[in-house]
C-alpha positions in Angstrom: 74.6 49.2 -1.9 74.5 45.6 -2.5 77.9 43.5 -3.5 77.0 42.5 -6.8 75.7 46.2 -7.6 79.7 46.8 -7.2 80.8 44.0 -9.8 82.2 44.7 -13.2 80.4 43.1 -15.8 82.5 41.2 -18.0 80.6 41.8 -21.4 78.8 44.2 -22.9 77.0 46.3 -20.4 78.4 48.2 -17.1 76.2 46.6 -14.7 75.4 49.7 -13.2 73.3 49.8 -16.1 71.5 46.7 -15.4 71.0 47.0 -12.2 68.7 50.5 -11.6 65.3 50.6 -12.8 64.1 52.4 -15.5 60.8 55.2 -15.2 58.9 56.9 -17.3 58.0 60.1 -15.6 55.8 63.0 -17.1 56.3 66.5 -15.9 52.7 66.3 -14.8 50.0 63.3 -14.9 47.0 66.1 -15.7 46.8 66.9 -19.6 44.0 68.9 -21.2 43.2 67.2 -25.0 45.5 68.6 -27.7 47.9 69.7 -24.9 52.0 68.9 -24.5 53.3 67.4 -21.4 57.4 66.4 -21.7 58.2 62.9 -20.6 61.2 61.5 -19.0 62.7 58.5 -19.3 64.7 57.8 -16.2 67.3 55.3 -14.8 69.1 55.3 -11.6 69.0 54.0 -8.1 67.3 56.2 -6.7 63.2 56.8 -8.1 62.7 59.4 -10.1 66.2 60.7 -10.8 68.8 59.5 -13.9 71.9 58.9 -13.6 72.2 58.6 -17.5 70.2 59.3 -20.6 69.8 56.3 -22.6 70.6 56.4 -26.2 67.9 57.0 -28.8 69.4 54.1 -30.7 68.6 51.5 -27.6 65.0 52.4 -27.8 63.0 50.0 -29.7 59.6 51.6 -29.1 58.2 54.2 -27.5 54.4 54.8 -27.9 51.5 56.7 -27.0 48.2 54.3 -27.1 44.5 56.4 -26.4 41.3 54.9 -27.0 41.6 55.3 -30.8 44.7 52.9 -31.4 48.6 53.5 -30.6 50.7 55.7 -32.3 54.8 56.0 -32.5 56.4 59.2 -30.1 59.1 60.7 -32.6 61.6 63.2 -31.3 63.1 61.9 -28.4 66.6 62.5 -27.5 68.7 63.2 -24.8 68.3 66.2 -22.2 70.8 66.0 -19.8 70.5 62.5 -17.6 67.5 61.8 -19.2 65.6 60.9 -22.3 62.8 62.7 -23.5 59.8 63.1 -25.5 57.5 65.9 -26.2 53.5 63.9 -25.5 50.5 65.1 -27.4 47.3 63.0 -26.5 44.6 64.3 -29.0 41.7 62.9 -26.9 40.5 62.3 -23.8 40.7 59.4 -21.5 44.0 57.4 -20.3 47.0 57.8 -22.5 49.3 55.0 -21.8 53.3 55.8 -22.4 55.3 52.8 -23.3 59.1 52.9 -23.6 61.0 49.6 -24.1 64.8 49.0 -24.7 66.4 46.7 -27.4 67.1 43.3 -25.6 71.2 43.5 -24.5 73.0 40.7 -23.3 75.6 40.6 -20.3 77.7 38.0 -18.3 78.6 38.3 -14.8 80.9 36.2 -12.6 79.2 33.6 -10.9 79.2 34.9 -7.2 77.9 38.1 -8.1 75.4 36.7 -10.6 73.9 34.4 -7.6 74.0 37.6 -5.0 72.2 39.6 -8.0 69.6 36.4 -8.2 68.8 36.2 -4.4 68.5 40.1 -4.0 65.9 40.1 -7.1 64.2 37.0 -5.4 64.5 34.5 -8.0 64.5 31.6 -6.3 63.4 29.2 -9.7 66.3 30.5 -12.0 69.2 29.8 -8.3 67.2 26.3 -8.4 67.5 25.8 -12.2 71.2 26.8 -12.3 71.9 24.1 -9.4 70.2 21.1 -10.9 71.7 22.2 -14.1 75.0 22.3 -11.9 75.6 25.7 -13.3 75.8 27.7 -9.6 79.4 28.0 -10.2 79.5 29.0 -14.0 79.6 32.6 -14.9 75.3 34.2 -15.4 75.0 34.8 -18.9 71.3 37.4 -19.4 69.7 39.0 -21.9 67.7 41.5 -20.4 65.8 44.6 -21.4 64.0 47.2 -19.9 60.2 48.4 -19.9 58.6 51.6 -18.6 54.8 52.6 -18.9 53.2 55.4 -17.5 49.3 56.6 -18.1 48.6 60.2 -18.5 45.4 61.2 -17.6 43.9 63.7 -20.3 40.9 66.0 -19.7 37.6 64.1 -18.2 38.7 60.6 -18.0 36.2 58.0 -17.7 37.3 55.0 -20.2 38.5 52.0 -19.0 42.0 52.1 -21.4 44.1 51.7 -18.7 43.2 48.3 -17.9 44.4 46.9 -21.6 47.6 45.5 -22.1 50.0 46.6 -24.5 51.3 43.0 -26.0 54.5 43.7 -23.7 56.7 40.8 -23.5 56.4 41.6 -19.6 54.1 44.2 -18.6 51.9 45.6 -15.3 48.4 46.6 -15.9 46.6 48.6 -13.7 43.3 47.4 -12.7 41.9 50.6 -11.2 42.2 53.8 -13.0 45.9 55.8 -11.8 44.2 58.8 -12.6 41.9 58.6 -9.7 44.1 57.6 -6.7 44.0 59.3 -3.5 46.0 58.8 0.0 44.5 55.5 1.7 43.5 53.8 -1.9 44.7 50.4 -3.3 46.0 49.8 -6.4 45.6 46.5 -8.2 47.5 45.5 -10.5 48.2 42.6 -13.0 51.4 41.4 -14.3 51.0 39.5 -17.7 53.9 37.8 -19.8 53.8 36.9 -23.0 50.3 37.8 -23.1 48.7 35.5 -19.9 48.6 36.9 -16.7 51.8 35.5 -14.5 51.5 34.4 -11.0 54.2 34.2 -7.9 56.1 37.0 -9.2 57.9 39.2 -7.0 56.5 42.5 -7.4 57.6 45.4 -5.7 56.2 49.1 -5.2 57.6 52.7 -3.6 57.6 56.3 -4.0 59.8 59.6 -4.2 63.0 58.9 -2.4 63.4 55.1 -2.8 66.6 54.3 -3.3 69.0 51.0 -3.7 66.3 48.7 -4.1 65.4 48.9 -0.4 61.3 48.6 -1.5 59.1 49.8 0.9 56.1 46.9 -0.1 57.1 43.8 -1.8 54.7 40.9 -2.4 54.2 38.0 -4.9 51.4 37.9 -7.3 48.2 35.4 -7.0 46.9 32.8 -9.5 45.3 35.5 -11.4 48.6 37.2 -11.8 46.9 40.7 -9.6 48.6 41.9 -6.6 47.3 45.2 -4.8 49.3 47.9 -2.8 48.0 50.1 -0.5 48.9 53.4 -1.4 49.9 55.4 2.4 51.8 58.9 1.2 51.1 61.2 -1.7 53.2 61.9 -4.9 55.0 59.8 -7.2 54.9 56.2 -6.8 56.0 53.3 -9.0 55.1 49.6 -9.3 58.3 47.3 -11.0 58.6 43.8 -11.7 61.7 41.6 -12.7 61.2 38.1 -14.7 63.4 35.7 -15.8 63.6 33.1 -18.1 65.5 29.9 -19.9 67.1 31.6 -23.4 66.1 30.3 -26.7 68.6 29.6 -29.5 70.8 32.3 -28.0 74.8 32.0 -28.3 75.0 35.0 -26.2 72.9 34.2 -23.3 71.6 31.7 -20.9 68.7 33.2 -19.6 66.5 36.1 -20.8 64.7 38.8 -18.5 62.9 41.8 -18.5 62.6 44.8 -15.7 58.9 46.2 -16.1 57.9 49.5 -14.1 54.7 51.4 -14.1 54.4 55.0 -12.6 51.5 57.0 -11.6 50.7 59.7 -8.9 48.8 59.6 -5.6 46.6 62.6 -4.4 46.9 64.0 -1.4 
């Protein structure tokens, strides 16, 4: 694991926390209309297992969106390592899962915070904090997390999936999840505040990834798209990291968010 996943975090947060990603993952993709499938929310090191539920208080909204409009999950709470959610979709067609955590801030020491930069590959925030002469001040982020997932409900053949959900950072498929089969691509685009964001690191993996050792990593284009080629079957996620400048905050420097999106590859 590396160094700066070993730190103490000075404020607020065990950086534990902060540092794994964050999954939604359904019990199964496939969903007749009208039928129940329990989702998990998961965070950990190691894709798709938790470490630790999070707390139904840190969620600031989880939502199921179909192609008549998005509706609030109620009920979730915490099973175990994990939180869940009993899903109903009530039509068919993509059913897009969001879950995204109130914003939390942290501070780390400023060796660890660099390490923590470098091994995310944010090369613009190191840069800032050195003409700012800030590389030897203590990292102060407000981060949160979100997780999307699309269930794919009876005969799917809407185009949903490929809206976004007015995420603050957010990866929209560009090819539907529900029809992916060993040797496809999936395209993506990652959008921020609304307009597609370009040379982003974006990473993508699969059952049994663990400490951040991706297997595909790339930057996204002009258009904000990137597009992985998809070589086992299973469960597979696509996650993002973004950074920027804070705004008005006392608490915080910078401000981030850790965007994932999971779907399944058929054999």
């Amino acid at each position: 694991m590396k160094n700066w996943l070993r730190a103490t975090v000075w404020m607020l947060v065990p950086l534990a926390a902060l540092a794994h990603d964050t999954w939604l993952v359904p019990t199964n993709f496939q969903v007749g209309k009208g039928g129940t499938v329990l989702v998990k929310l998961a965070t950990s090191e190691a894709f798709p297992t938790s470490e630790a539920a999070a707390a139904p208080e840190r969620i600031a909204r989880f939502t199921l969106r179909t192609k008549s409009g998005t509706r609030p999950v109620e009920g979730y709470r915490a099973e175990g390592t994990f939180l869940v959610a009993d899903v109903t979709p009530q039509e068919e067609g993509h059913a897009v899962v969001v879950v995204e955590t109130k914003p939390r801030a942290f501070e780390l020491e400023p060796k660890i915070f660099n390490e923590y930069l470098r091994d995310e590959e944010l090369k613009p925030i190191m840069e800032a904090r050195k003409a700012k002469g800030q590389s030897d001040s203590p990292g102060r982020e407000r981060y949160r997390k979100i997780a999307k997932t699309i269930l794919c409900v009876g005969d799917v053949k809407d185009r949903s999936y490929r809206k976004p959900d007015g995420l603050w950072l957010e990866i929209v498929p560009q090819n539907s999840p529900c029809q992916l089969r060993v040797g496809d691509r999936l395209t993506v685009q990652v959008r921020f505040e609304g307009r597609p964001l370009s040379g982003v690191a974006v990473a993508a993996g699969y059952e049994g990834v663990t400490g951040h050792h991706y297997p595909q990593w790339v930057r996204t284009l002009k258009n904000g798209k990137v597009a992985f080629p998809l070589d086992r079957p299973g469960l597979w996620f696509v996650r993002t990291l973004h950074m920027v400048p804070a705004k008005d905050d006392p608490e915080a420097d910078w401000q981030s968010a850790f965007s994932t999106l999971t779907f399944e590859v058929k054999p």
